[in-house]
MARKE-374204 format. One line per field, with one value per atom (N, C-alpha, C, O, CB): atom name; x, y, z. Coordinates in pm, whole numbers. Glycine has a CB too. Layout:
! MARKE-374204
atome <- [CA,...] .
px <- [X,...] .
py <- [Y,...] .
pz <- [Z,...] .
***
This chain:
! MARKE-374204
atome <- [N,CA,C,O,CB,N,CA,C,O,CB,N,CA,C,O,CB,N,CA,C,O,CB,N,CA,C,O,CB,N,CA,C,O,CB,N,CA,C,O,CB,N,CA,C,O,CB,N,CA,C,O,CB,N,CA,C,O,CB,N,CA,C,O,CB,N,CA,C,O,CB,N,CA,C,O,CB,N,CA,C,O,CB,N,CA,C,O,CB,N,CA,C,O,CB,N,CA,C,O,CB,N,CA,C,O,CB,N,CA,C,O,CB,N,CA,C,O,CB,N,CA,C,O,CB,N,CA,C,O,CB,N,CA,C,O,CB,N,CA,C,O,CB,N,CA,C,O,CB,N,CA,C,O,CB,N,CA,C,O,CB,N,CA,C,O,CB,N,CA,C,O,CB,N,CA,C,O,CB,N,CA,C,O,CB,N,CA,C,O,CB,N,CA,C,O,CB,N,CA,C,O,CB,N,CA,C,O,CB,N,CA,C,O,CB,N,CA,C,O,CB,N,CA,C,O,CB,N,CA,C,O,CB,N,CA,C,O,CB,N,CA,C,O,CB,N,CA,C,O,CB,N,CA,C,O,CB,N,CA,C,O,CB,N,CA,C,O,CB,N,CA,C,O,CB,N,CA,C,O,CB,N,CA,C,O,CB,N,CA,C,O,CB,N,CA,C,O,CB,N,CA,C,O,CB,N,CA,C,O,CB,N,CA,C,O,CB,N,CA,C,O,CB,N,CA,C,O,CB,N,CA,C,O,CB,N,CA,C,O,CB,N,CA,C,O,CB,N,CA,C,O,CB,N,CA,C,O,CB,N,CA,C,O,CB,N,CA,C,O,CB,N,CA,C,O,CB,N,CA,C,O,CB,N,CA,C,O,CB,N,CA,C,O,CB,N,CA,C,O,CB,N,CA,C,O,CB,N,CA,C,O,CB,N,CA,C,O,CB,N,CA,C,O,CB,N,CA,C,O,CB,N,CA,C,O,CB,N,CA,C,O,CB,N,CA,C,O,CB,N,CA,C,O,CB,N,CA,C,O,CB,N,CA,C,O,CB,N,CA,C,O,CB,N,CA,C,O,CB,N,CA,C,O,CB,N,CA,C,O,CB,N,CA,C,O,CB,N,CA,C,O,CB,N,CA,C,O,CB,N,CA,C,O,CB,N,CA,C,O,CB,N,CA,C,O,CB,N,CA,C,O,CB,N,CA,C,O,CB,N,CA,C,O,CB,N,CA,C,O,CB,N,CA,C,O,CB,N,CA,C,O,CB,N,CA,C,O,CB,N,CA,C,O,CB,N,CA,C,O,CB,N,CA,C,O,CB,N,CA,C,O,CB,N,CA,C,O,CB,N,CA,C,O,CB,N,CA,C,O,CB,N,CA,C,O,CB,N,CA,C,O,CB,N,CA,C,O,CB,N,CA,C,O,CB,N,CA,C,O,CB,N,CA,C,O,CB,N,CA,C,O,CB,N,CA,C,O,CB,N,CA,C,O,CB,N,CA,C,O,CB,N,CA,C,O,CB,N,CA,C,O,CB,N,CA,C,O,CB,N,CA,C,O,CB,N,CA,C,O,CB,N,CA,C,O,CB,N,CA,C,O,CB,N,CA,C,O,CB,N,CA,C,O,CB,N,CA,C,O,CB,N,CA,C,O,CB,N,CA,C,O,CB,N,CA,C,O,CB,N,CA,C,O,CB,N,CA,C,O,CB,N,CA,C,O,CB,N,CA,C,O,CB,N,CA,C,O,CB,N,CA,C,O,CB,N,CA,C,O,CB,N,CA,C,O,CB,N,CA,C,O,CB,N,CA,C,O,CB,N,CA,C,O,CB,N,CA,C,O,CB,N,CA,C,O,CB,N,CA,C,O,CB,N,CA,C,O,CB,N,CA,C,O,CB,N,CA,C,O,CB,N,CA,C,O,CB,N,CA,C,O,CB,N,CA,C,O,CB,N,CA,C,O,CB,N,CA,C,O,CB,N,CA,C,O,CB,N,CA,C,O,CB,N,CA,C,O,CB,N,CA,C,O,CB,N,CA,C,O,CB,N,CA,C,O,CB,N,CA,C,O,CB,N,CA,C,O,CB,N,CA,C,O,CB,N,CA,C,O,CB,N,CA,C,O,CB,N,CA,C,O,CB,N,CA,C,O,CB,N,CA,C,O,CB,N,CA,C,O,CB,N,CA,C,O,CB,N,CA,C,O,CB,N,CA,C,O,CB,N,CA,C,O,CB,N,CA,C,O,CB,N,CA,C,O,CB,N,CA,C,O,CB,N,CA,C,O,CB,N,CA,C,O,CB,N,CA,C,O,CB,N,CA,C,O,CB,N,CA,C,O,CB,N,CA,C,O,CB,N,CA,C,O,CB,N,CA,C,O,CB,N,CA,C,O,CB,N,CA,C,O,CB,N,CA,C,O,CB,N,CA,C,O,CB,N,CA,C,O,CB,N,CA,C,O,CB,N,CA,C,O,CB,N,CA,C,O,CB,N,CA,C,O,CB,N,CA,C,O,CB,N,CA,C,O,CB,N,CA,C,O,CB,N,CA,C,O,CB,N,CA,C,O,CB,N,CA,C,O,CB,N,CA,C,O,CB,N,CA,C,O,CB,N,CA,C,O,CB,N,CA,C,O,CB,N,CA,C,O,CB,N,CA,C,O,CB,N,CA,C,O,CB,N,CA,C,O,CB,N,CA,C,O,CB,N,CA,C,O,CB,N,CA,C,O,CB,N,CA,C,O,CB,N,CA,C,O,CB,N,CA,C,O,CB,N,CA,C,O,CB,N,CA,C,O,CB,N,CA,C,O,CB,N,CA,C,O,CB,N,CA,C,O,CB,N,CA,C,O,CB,N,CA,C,O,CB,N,CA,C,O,CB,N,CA,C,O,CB,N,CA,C,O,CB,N,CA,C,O,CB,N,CA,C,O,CB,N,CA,C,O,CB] .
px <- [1266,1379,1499,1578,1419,1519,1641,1608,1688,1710,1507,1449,1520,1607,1293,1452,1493,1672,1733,1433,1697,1859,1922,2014,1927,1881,1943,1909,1978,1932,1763,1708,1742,1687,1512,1801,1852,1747,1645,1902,1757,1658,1705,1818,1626,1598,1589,1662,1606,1422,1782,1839,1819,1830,1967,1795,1795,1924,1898,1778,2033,2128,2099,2151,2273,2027,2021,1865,1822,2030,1788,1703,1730,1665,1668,1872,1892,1992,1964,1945,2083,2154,2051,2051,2201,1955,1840,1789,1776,1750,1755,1741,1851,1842,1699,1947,2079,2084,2151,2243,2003,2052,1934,1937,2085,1867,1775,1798,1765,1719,1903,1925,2074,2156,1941,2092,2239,2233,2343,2249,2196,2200,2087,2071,2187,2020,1908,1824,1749,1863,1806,1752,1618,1563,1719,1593,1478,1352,1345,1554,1244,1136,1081,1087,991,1029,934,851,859,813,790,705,762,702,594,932,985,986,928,1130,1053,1086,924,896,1199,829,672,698,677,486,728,673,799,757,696,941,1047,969,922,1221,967,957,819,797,961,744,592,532,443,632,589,519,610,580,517,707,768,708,770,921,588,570,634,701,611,588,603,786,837,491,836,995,1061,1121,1074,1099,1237,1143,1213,1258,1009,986,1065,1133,770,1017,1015,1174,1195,969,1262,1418,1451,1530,1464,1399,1469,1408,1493,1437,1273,1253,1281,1216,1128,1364,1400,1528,1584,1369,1656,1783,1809,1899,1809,1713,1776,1872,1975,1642,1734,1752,1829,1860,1578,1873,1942,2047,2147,1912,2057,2256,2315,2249,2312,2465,2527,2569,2690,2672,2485,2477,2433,2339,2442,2427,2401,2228,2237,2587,2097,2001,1882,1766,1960,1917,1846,1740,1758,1922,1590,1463,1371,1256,1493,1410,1342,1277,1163,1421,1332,1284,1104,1022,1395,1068,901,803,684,905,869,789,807,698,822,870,931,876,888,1108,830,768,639,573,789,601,399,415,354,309,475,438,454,382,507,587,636,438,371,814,419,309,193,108,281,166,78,98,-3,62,214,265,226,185,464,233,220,17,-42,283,-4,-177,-219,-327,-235,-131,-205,-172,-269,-149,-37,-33,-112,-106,99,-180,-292,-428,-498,-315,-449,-570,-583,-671,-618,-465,-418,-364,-322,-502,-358,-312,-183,-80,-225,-190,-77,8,128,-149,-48,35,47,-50,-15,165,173,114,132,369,22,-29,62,126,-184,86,93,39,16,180,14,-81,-19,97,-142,-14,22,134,221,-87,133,219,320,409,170,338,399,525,647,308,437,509,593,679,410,549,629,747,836,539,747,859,1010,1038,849,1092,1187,1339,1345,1178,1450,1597,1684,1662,1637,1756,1888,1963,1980,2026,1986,2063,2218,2259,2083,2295,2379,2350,2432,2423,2260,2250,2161,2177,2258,2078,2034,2148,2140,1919,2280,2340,2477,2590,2364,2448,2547,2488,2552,2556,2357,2251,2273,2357,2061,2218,2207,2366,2381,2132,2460,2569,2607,2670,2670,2594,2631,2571,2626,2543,2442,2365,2399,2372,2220,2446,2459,2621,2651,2432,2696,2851,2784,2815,3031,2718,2625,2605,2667,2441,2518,2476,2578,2557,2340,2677,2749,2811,2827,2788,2859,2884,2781,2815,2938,2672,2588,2498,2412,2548,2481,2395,2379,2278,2405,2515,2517,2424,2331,2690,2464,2405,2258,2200,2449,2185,2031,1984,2043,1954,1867,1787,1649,1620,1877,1581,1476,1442,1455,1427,1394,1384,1227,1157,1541,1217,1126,1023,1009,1165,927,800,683,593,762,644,553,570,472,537,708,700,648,609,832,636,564,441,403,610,389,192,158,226,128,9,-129,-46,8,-331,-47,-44,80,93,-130,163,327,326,361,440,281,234,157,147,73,108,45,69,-5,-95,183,252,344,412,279,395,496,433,501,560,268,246,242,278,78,189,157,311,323,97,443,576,580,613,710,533,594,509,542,571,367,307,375,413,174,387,536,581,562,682,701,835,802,867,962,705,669,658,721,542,533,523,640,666,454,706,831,894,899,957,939,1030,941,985,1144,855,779,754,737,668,755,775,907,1021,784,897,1012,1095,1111,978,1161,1265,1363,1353,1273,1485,1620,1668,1638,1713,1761,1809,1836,1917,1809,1673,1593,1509,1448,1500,1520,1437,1549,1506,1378,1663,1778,1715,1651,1906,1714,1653,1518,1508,1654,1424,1309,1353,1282,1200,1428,1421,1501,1498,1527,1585,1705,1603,1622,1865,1470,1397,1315,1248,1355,1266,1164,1275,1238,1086,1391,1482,1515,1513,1641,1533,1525,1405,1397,1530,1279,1147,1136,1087,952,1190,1193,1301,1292,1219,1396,1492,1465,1562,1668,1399,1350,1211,1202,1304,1130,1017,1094,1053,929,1172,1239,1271,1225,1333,1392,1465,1436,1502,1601,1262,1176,1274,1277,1096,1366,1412,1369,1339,1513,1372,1245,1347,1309,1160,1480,1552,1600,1615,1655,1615,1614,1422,1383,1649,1384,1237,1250,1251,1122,1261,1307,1426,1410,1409,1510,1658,1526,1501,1784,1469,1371,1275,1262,1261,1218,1161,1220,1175,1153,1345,1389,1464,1544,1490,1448,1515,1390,1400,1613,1269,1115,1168,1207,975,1161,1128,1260,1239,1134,1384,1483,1422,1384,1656,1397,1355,1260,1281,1281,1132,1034,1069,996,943,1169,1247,1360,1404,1350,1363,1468,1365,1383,1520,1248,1141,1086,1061,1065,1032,966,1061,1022,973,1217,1296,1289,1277,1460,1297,1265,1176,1192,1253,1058,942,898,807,815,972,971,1089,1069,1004,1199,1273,1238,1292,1359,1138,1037,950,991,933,875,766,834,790,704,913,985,1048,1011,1052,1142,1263,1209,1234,1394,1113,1073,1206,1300,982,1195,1298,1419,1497,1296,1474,1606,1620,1727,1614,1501,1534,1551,1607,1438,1490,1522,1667,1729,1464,1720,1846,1927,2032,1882,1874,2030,1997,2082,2023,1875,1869,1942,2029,1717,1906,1974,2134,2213,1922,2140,2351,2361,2461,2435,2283,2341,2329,2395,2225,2233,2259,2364,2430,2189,2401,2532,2628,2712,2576,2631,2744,2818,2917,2637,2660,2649,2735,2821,2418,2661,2728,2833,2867,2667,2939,3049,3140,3243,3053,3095,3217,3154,3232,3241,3052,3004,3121,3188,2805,3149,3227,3350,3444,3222] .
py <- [9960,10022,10037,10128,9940,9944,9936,9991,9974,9787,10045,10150,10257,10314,10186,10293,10418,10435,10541,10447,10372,10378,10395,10476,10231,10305,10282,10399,10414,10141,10481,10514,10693,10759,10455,10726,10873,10978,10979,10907,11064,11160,11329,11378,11149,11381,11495,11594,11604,11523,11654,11746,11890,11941,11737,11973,12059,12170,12286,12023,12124,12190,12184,12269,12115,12091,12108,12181,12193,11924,12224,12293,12462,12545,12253,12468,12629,12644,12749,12705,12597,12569,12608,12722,12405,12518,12560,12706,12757,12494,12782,12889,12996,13115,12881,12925,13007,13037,13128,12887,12944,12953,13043,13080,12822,13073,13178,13307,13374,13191,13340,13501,13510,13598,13543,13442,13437,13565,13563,13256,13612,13747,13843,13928,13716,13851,13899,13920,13824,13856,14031,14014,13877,13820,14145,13852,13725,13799,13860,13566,13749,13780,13580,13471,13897,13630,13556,13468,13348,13690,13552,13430,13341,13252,13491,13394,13271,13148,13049,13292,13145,13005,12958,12840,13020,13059,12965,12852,12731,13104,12894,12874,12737,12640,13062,12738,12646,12546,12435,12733,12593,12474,12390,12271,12515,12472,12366,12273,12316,12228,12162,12060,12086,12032,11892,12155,12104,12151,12149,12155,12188,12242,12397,12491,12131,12374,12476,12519,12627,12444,12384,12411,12465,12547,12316,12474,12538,12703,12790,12475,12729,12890,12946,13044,12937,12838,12868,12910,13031,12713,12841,12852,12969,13051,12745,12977,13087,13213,13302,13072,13261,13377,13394,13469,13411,13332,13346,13359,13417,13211,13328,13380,13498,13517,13391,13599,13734,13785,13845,13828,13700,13767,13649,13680,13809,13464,13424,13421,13397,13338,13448,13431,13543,13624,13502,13522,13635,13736,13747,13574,13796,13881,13973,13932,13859,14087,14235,14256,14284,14318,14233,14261,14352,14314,14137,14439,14558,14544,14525,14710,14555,14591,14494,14530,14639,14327,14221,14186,14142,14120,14199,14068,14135,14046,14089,14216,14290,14236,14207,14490,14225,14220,14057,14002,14302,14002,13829,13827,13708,13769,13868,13825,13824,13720,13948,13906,13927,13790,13703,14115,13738,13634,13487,13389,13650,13502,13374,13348,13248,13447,13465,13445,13411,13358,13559,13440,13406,13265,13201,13486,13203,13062,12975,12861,13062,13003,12988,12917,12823,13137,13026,13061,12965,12906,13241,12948,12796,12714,12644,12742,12668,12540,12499,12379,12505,12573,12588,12526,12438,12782,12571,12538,12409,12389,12674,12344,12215,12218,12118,12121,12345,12384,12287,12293,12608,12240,12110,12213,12220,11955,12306,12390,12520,12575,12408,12565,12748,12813,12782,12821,12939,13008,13128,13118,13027,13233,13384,13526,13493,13397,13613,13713,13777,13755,13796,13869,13885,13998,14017,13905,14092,14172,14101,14178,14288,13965,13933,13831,13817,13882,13780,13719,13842,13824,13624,13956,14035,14087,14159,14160,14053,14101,14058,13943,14000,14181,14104,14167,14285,14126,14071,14043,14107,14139,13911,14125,14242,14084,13991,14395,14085,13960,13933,13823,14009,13991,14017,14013,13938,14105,14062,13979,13844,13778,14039,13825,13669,13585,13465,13635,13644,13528,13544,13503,13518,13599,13612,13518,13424,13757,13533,13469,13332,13270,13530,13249,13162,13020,12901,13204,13152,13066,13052,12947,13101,13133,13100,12907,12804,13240,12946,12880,12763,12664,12939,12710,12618,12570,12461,12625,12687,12602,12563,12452,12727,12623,12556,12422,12327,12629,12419,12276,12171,12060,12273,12167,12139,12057,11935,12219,12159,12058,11965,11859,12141,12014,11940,11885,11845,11985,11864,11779,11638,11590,11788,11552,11417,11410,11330,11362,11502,11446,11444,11373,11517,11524,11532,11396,11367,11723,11336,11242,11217,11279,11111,11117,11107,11031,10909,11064,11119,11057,11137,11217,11113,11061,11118,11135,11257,11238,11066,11079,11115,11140,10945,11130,11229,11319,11389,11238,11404,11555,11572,11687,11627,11478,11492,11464,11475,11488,11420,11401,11532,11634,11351,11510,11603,11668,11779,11485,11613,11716,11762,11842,11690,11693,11783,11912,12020,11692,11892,11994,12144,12261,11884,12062,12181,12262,12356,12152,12216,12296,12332,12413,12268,12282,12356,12506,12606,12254,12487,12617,12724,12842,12612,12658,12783,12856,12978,12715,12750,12811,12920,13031,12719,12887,12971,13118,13219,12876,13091,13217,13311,13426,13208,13213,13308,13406,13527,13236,13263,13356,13477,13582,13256,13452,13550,13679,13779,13519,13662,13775,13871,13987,13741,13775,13826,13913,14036,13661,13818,13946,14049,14110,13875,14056,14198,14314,14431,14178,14253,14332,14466,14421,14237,14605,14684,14750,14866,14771,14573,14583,14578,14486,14492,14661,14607,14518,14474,14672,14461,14347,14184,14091,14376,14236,14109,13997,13907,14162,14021,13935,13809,13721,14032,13799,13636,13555,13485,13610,13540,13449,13390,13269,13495,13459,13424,13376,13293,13571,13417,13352,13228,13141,13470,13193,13065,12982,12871,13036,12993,12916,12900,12805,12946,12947,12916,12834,12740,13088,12879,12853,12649,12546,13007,12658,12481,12414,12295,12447,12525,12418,12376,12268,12530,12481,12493,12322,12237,12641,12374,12227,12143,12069,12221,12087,11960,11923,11806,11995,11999,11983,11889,11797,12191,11955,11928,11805,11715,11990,11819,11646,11533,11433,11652,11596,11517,11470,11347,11391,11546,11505,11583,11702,11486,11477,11532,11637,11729,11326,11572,11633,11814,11899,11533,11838,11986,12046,12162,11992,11983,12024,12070,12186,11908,11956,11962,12102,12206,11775,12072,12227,12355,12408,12219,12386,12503,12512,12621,12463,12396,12412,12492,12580,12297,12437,12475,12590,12649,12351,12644,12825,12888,13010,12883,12843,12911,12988,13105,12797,12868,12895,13026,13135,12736,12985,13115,13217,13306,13110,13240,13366,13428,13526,13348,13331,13394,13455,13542,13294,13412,13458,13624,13717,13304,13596,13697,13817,13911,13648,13803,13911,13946,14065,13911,13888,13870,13986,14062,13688,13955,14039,14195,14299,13977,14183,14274,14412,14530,14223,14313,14404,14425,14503,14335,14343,14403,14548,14646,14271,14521,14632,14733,14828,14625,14765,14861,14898,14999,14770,14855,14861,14924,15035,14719,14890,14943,15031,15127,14877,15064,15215,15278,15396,15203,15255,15272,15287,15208,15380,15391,15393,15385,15364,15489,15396,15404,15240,15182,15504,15178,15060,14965,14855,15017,15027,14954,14933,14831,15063,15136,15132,15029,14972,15254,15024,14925,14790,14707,14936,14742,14574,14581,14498,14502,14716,14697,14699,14649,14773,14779,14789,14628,14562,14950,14584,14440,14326,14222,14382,14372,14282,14277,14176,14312,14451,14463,14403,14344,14584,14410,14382,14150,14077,14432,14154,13976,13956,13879,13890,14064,14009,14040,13986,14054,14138,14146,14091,14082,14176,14027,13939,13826,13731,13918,13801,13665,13675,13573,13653,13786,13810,13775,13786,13937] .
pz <- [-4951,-4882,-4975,-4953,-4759,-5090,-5119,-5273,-5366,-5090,-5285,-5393,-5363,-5428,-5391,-5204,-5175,-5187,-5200,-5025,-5184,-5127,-5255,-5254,-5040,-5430,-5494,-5637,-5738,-5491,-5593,-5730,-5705,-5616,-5757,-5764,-5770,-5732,-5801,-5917,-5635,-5615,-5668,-5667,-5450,-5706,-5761,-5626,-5517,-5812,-5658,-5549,-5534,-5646,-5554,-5450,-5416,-5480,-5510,-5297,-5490,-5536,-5728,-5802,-5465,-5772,-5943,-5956,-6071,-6046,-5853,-5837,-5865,-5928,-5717,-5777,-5784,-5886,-5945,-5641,-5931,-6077,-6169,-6215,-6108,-6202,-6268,-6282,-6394,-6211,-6152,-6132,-6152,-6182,-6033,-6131,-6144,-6341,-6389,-6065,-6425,-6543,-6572,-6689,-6626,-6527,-6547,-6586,-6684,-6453,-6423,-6384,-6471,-6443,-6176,-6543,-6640,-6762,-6816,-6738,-6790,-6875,-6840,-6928,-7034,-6756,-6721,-6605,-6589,-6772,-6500,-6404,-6378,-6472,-6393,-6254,-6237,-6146,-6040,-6134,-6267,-6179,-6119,-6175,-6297,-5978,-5885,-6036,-6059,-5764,-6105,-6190,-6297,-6358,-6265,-6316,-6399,-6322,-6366,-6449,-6198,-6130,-6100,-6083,-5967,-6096,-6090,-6234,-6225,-6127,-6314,-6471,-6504,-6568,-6600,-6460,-6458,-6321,-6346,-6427,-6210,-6135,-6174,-6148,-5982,-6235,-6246,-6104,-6030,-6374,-6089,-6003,-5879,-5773,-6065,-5887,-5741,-5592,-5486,-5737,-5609,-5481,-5389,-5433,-5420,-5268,-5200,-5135,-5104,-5091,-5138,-5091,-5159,-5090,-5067,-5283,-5376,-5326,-5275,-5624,-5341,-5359,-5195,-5165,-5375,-5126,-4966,-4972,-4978,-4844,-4971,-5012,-5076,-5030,-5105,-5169,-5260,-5200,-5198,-5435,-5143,-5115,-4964,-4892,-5160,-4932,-4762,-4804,-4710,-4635,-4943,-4965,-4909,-4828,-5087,-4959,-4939,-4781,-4750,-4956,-4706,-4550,-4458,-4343,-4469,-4526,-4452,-4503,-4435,-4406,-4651,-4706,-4600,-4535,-4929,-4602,-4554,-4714,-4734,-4449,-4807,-4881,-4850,-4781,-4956,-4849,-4858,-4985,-5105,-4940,-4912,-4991,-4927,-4910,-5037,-4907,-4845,-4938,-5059,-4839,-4861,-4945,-4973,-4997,-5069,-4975,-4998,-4872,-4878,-5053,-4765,-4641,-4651,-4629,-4408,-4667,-4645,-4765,-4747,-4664,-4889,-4980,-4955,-4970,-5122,-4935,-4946,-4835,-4807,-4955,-4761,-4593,-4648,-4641,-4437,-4692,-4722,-4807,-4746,-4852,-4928,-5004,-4950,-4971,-5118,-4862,-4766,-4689,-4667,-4598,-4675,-4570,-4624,-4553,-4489,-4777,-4838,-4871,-4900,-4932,-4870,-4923,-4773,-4795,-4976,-4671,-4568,-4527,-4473,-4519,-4590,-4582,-4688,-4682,-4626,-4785,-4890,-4815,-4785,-5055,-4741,-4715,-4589,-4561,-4710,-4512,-4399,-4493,-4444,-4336,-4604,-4655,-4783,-4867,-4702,-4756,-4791,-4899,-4956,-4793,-4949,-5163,-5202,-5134,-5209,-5262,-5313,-5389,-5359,-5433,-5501,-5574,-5503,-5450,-5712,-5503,-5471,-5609,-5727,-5443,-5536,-5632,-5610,-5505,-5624,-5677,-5654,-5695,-5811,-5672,-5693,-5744,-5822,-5787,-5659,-5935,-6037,-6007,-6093,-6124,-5858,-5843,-5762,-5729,-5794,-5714,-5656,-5779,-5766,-5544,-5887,-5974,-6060,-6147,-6059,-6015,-6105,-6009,-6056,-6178,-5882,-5791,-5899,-5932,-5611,-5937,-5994,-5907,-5873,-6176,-5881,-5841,-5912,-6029,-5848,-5870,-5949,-5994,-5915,-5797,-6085,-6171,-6107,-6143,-6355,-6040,-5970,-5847,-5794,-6000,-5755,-5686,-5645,-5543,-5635,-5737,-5739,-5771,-5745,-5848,-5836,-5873,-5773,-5802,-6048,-5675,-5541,-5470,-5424,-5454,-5453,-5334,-5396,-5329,-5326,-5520,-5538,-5532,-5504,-5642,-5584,-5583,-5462,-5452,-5657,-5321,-5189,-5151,-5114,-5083,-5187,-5124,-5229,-5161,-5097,-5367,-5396,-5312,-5263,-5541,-5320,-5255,-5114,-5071,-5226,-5057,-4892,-4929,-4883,-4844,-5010,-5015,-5087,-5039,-5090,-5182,-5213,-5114,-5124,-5261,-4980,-4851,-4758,-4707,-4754,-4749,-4682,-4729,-4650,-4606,-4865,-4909,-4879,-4827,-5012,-4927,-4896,-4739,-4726,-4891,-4630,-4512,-4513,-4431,-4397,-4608,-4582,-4701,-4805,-4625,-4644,-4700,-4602,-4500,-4720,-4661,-4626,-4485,-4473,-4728,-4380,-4231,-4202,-4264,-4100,-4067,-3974,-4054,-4067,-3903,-4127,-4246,-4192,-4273,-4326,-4015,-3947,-3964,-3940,-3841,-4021,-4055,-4183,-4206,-4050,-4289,-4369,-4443,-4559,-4398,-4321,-4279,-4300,-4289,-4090,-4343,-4326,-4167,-4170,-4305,-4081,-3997,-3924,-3831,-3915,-3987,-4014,-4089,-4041,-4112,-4215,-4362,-4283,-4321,-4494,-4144,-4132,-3992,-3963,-4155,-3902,-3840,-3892,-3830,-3750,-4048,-4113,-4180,-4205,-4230,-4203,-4284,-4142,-4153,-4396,-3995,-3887,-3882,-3874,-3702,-3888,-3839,-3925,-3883,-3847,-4100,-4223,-4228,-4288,-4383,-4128,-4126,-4041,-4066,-4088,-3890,-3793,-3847,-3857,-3769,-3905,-3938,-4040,-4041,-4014,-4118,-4230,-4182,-4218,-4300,-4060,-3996,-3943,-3972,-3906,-3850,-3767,-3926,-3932,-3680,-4047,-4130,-4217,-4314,-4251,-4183,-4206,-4126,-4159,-4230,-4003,-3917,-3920,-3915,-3820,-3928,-3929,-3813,-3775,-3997,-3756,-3667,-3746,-3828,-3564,-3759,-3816,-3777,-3666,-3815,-3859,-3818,-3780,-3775,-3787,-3753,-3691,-3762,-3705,-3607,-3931,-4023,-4059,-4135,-4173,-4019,-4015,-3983,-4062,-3917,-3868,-3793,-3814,-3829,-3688,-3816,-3881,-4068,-4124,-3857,-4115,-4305,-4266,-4353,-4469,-4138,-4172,-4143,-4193,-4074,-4063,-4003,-4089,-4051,-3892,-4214,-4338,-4447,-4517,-4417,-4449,-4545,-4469,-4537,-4536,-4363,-4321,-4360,-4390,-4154,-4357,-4327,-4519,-4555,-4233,-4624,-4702,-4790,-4878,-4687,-4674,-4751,-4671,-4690,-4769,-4582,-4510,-4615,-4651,-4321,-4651,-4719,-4926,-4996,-4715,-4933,-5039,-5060,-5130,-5045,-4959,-4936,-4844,-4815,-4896,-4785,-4688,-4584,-4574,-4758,-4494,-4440,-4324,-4316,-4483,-4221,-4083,-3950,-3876,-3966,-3966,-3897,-3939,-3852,-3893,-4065,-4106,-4043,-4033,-4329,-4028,-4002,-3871,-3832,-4016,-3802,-3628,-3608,-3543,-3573,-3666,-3703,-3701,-3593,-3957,-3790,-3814,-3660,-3604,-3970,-3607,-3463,-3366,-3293,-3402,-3383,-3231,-3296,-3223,-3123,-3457,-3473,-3471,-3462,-3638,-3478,-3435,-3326,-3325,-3378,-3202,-3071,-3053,-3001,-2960,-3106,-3054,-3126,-3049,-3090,-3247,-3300,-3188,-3116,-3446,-3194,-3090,-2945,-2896,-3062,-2886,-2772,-2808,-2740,-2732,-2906,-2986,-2974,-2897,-3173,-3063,-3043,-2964,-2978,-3088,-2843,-2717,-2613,-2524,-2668,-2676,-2585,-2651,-2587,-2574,-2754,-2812,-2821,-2851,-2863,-2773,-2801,-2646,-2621,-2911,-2529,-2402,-2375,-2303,-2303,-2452,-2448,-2483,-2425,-2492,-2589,-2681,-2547,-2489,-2832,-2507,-2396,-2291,-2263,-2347,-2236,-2136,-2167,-2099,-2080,-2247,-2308,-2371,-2349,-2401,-2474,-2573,-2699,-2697,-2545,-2796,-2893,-2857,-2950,-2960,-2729,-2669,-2653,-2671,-2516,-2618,-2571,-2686,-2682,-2476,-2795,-2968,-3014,-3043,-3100,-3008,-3018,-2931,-2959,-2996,-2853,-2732,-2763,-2731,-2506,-2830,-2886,-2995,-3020,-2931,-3098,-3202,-3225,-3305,-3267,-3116,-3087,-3031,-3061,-2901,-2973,-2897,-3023,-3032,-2738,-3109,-3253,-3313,-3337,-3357,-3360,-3433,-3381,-3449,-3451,-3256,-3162,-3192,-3201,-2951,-3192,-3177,-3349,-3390,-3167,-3409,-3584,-3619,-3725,-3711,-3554,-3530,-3515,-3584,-3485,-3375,-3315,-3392,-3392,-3126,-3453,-3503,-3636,-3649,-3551,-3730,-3840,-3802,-3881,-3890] .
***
């Protein structure tokens, strides 16, 4: 116990620093941070390719291609893969250097504040069979931001982007945070795709005005 308490753990915030020194003169492709992170597993990728669609940055064009790979990352951790693999067009996905280094620096001043609060709890979320309602959520949400609803891929990336930093800093309560943004996303879409059924394209437009509307007054 007093290991845990006293012996310095590897942070999430010198994770994306790291990454951040990457995209420093030069756009970033997907297969550098394979090749820098080496052993760390499935969380820093999970994090970083859910940036696009939960920072509040402006990144038109990622949530589809970052949804198919989230989902492939998803599909290893279902079949127990300890390492993330990726396919050779996906390691070549590359970031505008400007804005990876918008995305990344948000998300380090984020954590900057809330780091101290995350540590290691709740260690059933990180069982064999925690590991593996975390890969069914990451196939979800994957799906949901591939899907071509506007608007609607947030919610589904904040909910990969928690399961992503609970997996990191093994902390069970950011895990639990991502559960219960599952279940709203899934309610989010459900309304969605009854409004579609029923209006059809009219009934898209009036979810999608009631989105803008929510991010508005949310601004």
């Amino acid at each position: 116990m007093n290991d845990r308490d006293t012996t310095p753990r590897h942070r999430l915030s010198s994770d994306l620093k790291s990454i951040l020194a990457l995209c420093e003169h030069e756009d970033l492709r997907v297969g550098q941070m394979l090749e820098v992170l080496e052993n760390r597993g499935f969380g820093l990728l999970l994090v970083f390719l859910s940036l696009p669609s939960a920072v509040p940055v402006p990144a038109p064009g990622y949530s589809t291609p970052f949804g198919i790979v989230l989902l492939l990352l998803g599909l290893q951790m279902l079949c127990g893969r300890r390492i993330p693999w990726l396919p050779d067009w996906a390691s070549r996905i590359t970031i505008n250097r400007r804005l990876s280094q918008k995305m990344l620096g948000a998300a380090i001043r984020f954590f900057a504040k809330i780091e101290r609060l995350l540590k290691p709890r709740l260690a059933w979320t990180h069982s064999r069979g925690g590991l593996t309602v975390i890969g069914v959520l990451i196939c979800g949400m994957a799906t949901l931001m591939i899907l071509p609803i506007p608007l609607t891929n947030t919610l589904p990336a904040i909910v990969i982007f928690c399961l992503g930093v609970g997996m990191i800093e093994e902390d069970g309560y950011a895990i639990l945070l991502a559960i219960g943004g599952a279940v709203v996303a899934l309610l989010a879409y459900a309304t969605a795709f009854v409004a579609i059924a029923y209006f059809g394209l009219r009934g898209m437009e009036e979810v999608r005005e009631l989105v803008k509307g929510w991010l508005g007054r949310g601004g």
